[in-house]
C-alpha positions as CSV (number, residue, x, y, z in Angstrom):
1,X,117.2,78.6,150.8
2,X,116.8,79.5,147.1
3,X,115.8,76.5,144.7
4,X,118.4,76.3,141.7
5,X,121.5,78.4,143.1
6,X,123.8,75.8,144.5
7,X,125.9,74.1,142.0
8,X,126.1,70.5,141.6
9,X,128.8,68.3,143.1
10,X,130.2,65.4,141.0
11,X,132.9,62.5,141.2
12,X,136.4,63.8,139.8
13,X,139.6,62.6,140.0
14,X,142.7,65.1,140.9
15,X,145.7,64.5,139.1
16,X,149.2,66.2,140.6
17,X,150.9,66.5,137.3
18,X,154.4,66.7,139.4
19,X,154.5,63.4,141.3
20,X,151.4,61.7,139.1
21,X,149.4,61.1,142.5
22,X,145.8,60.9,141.4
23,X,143.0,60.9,143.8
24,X,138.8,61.0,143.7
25,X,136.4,63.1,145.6
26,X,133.6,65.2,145.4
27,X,133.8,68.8,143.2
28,X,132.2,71.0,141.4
29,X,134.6,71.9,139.1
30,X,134.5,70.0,135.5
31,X,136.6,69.2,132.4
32,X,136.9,67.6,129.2
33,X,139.2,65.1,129.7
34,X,138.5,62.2,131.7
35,X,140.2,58.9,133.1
36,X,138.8,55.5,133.6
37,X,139.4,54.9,137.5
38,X,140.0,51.9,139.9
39,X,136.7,51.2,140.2
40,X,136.0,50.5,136.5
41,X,134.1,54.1,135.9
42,X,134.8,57.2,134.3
43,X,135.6,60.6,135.8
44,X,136.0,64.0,134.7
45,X,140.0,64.5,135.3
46,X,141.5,68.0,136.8
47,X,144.9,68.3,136.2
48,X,146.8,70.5,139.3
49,X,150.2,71.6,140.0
50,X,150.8,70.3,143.9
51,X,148.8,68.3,146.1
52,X,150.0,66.5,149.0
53,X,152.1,64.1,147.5
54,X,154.3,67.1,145.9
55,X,154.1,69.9,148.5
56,X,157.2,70.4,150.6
57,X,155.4,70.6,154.0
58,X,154.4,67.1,153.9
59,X,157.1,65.5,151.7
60,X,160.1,67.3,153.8
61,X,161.9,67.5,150.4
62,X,162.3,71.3,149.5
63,X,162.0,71.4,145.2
64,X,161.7,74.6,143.1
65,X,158.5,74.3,141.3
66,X,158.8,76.6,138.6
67,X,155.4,76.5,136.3
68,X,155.9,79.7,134.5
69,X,159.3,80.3,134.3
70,X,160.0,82.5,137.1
71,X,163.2,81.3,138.6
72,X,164.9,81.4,135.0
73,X,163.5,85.5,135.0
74,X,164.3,85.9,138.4
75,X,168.3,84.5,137.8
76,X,168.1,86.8,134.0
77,X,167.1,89.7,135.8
78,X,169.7,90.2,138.5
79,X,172.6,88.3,137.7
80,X,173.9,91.6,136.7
């Protein structure tokens, strides 16, 4: 394998900014924000939409996400 091409995987912690569910693992994503964790440390923090404790498959609770707006353009556009 080629020295130097890989990328290097860190300790973040995932927050679902839905439910507020945070967990840590391994990425190799960074950020610029960080969050002090359980454990006393600090981790870079990545801030995502749904995770586990949000999606509807394993919550069994059906809920309209809407991020960007969509359902309001959907509704505008064909409530004609």
């Amino acid at each position: 394998m080629k020295a130097g091409i890989h990328p290097e995987y860190r300790e973040v912690v995932f927050q679902d900014v839905t439910s507020d569910f945070q967990f840590l693992t391994r990425s190799t994503l960074g950020s610029k924000e960080s969050v002090k964790w359980e454990d006393g440390n600090e981790y870079p923090l990545i801030k995502i939409d749904i995770s586990s404790a949000s999606h509807p498959f394993y919550t069994g609770k059906h809920k309209i996400m809407d991020t960007g707006g969509r359902v309001d353009r959907f509704r505008k556009r064909y409530a004609k």
